[in-house]
C-alpha positions in Angstrom: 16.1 2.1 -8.7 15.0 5.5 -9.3 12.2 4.4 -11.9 11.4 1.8 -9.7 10.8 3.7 -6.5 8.6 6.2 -9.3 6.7 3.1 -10.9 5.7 2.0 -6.8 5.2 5.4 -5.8 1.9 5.5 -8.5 0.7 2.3 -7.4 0.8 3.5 -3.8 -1.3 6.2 -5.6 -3.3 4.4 -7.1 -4.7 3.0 -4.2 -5.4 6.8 -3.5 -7.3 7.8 -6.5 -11.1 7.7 -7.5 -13.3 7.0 -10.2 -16.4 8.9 -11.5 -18.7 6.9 -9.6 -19.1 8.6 -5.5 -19.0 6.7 -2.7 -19.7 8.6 0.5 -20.2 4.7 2.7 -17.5 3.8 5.1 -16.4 0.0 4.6 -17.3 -2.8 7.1 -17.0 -6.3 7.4 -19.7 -6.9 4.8 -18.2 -4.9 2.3 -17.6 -6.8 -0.9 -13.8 -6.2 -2.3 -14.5 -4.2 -4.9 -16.6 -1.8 -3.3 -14.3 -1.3 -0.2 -11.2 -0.3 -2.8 -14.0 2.1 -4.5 -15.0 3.7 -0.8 -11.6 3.7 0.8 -10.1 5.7 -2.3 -13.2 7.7 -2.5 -13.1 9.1 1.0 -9.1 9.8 0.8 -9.1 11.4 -2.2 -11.9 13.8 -0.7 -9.4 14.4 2.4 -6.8 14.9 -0.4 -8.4 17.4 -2.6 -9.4 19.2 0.8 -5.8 19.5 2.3 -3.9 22.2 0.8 -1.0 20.7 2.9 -0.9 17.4 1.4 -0.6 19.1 -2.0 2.1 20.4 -1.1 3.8 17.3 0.0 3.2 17.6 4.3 4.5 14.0 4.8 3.5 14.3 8.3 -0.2 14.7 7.6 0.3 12.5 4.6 1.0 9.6 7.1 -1.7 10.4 9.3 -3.9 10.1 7.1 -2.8 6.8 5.6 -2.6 6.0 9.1 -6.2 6.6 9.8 -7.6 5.8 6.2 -5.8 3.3 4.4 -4.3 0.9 7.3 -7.6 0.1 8.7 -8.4 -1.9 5.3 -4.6 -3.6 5.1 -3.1 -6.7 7.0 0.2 -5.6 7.1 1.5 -8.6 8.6 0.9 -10.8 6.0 2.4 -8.3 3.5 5.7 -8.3 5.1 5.0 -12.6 6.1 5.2 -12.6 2.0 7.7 -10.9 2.1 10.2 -12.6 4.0 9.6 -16.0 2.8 10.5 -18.9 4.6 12.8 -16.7 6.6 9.3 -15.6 8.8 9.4 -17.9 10.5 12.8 -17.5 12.0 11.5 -14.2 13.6 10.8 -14.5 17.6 6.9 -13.0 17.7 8.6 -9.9 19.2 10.9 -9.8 15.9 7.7 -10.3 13.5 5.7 -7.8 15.5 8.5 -5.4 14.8 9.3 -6.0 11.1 6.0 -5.6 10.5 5.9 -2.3 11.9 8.7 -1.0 10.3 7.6 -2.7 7.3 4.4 -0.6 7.0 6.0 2.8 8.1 8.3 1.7 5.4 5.9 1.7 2.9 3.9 4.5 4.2 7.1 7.1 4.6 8.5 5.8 0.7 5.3 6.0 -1.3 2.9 8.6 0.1 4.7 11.2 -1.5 2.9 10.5 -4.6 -0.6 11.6 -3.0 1.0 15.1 -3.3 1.2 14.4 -7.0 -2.1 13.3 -7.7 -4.1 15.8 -10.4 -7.0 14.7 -12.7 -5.9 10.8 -12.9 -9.2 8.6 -12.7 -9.3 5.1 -12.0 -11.9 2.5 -14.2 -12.4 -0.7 -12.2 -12.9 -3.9 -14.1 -15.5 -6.4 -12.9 -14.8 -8.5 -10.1 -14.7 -12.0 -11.5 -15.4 -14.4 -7.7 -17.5 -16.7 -6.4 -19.6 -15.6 -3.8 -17.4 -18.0 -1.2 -13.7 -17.4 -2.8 -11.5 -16.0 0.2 -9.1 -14.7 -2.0 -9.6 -12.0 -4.6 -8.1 -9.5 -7.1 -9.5 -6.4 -7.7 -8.2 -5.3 -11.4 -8.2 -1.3 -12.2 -6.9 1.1 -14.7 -5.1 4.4 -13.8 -6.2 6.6 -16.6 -4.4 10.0 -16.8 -1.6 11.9 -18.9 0.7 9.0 -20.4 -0.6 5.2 -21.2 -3.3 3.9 -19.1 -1.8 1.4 -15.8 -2.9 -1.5 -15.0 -3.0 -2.1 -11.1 -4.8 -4.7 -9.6 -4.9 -5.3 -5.4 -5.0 -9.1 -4.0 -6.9 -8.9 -1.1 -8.2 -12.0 1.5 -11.4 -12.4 3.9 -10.7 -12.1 7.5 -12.7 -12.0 10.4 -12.8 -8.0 10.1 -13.7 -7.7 6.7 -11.6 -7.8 3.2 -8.0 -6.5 3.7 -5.5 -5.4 0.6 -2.2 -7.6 1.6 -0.5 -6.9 -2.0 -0.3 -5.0 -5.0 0.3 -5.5 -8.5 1.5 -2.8 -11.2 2.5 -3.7 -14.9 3.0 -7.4 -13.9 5.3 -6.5 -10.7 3.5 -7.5 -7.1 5.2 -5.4 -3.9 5.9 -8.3 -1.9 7.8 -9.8 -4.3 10.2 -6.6 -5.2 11.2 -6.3 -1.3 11.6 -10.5 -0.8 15.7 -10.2 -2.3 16.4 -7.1 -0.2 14.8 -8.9 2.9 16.6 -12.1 2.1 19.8 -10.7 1.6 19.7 -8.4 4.8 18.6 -12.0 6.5 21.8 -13.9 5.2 23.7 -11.5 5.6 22.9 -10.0 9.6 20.3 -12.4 10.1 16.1 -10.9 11.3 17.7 -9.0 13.9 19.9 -7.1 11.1 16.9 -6.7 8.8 14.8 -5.3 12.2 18.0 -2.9 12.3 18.0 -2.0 8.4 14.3 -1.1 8.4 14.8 1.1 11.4 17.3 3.3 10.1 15.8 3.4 6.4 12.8 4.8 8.5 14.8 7.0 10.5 16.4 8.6 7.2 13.1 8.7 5.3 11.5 10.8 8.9 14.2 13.4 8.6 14.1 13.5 4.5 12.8 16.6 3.2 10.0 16.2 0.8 10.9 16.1 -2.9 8.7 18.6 -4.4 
C-alpha cells in the first residue's frame, strides 16, 4: 500500500511538473488538450518554485492552490462516477454531490504532498494523436528525473467549459480504477451512505495528519 500511495503520489505530481517549453497563457474553453496540461502545470509549478511554504510541505497552502489551479481544469464528478461503478447510481443527488466532494478533497489531501517533493524532474509530452472532432482524448507524457523515466498519460473529455482531466494513468494503472474495489466493498458492505461516512473520516484524519517531511 505504501508503494502504492508513493507511485500515485508522483502522478498527482506529475500533473504538477513542467517541461522546457513556457507557457505564461491561462486555459479557456478553446484550449486544445495538450496545451491546457502544458499551461496549467506551467503556472503551478511557477506558484511552486515561488512558495517557500509549499517546499516545505504547508498542506494547507498546498490545497489552496490545487484548489484554485488544478480543480478549475478537472470534472471531479465523473472521476468518482468512474469510480463507483454501477453503484452511482444508487446515490440520492445529495449522496453523489457529497461523495464527490469528499472524493476530491480525498485526492487533493493524499497526493499533494508530493508537490513538496518536486526538484529538477521535467516532463516531455508526446504528440497528441486526435481528430479535430474526437471528444475524448489522452494526453501521453514522460516524467524525466533521477530513476527511470514514467510514463503518465491524462484522459480528459470536451465539455461545455472546455477540456477537463477526469483520470490518470501511471505505468499501466488508471486512478479510478485503483479506488473502484475500496468503493465497492465500503458499498456492500455499509451501503453509499457508509462510503459517504468512510470518506469523511479518511478526510478528517488526513486534515489533522502532520505532513511527512
Amino acid at each position: 500500500m505504501k508503494k502504492f500511495k508513493q507511485i500515485f503520489g508522483y502522478l498527482f505530481a506529475g500533473l504538477l511538473l513542467v517541461s522546457n517549453s513556457a507557457f505564461a497563457q491561462t486555459p479557456d474553453q478553446s484550449t486544445p488538450p495538450d496545451a491546457l496540461i502544458k499551461m496549467v502545470v506551467s503556472d503551478v509549478m511557477t506558484t511552486v518554485k515561488s512558495d517557500p511554504d509549499i517546499q516545505k510541505g504547508n498542506i494547507p497552502k498546498i490545497v489552496d492552490l490545487v484548489e484554485k489551479k488544478i480543480v478549475p481544469y478537472t470534472d471531479m464528478r465523473r472521476t468518482t462516477e468512474m469510480a463507483m461503478g454501477p453503484n452511482w447510481k444508487k446515490a440520492t443527488p445529495e449522496q453523489q454531490a457529497q461523495l464527490t466532494s469528499e472524493f476530491k478533497n480525498l485526492l487533493i489531501r493524499t497526493y499533494s504532498g508530493a508537490l513538496s517533493q518536486l526538484r529538477d524532474q521535467t516532463v516531455q509530452f508526446k504528440a497528441l494523436r486526435a481528430a479535430p472532432d474526437d471528444k475524448e482524448v489522452v494526453v501521453k507524457t514522460v516524467v524525466l528525473g533521477r530513476g527511470d523515466p514514467v510514463p503518465l498519460d491524462y484522459r480528459l473529455e470536451k465539455t461545455a467549459g472546455g477540456w477537463k482531466v477526469y483520470d490518470m494513468n501511471i505505468m499501466g494503472v488508471w486512478l479510478v480504477e485503483a479506488y473502484r474495489n475500496q468503493f465497492s466493498n465500503q458499498i456492500s458492505q455499509n451501503g453509499v451512505e457508509g462510503l459517504v461516512k468512510f470518506l469523511q473520516d479518511r478526510n478528517k484524519q488526513l486534515a489533522t495528519a502532520k505532513p511527512a517531511n
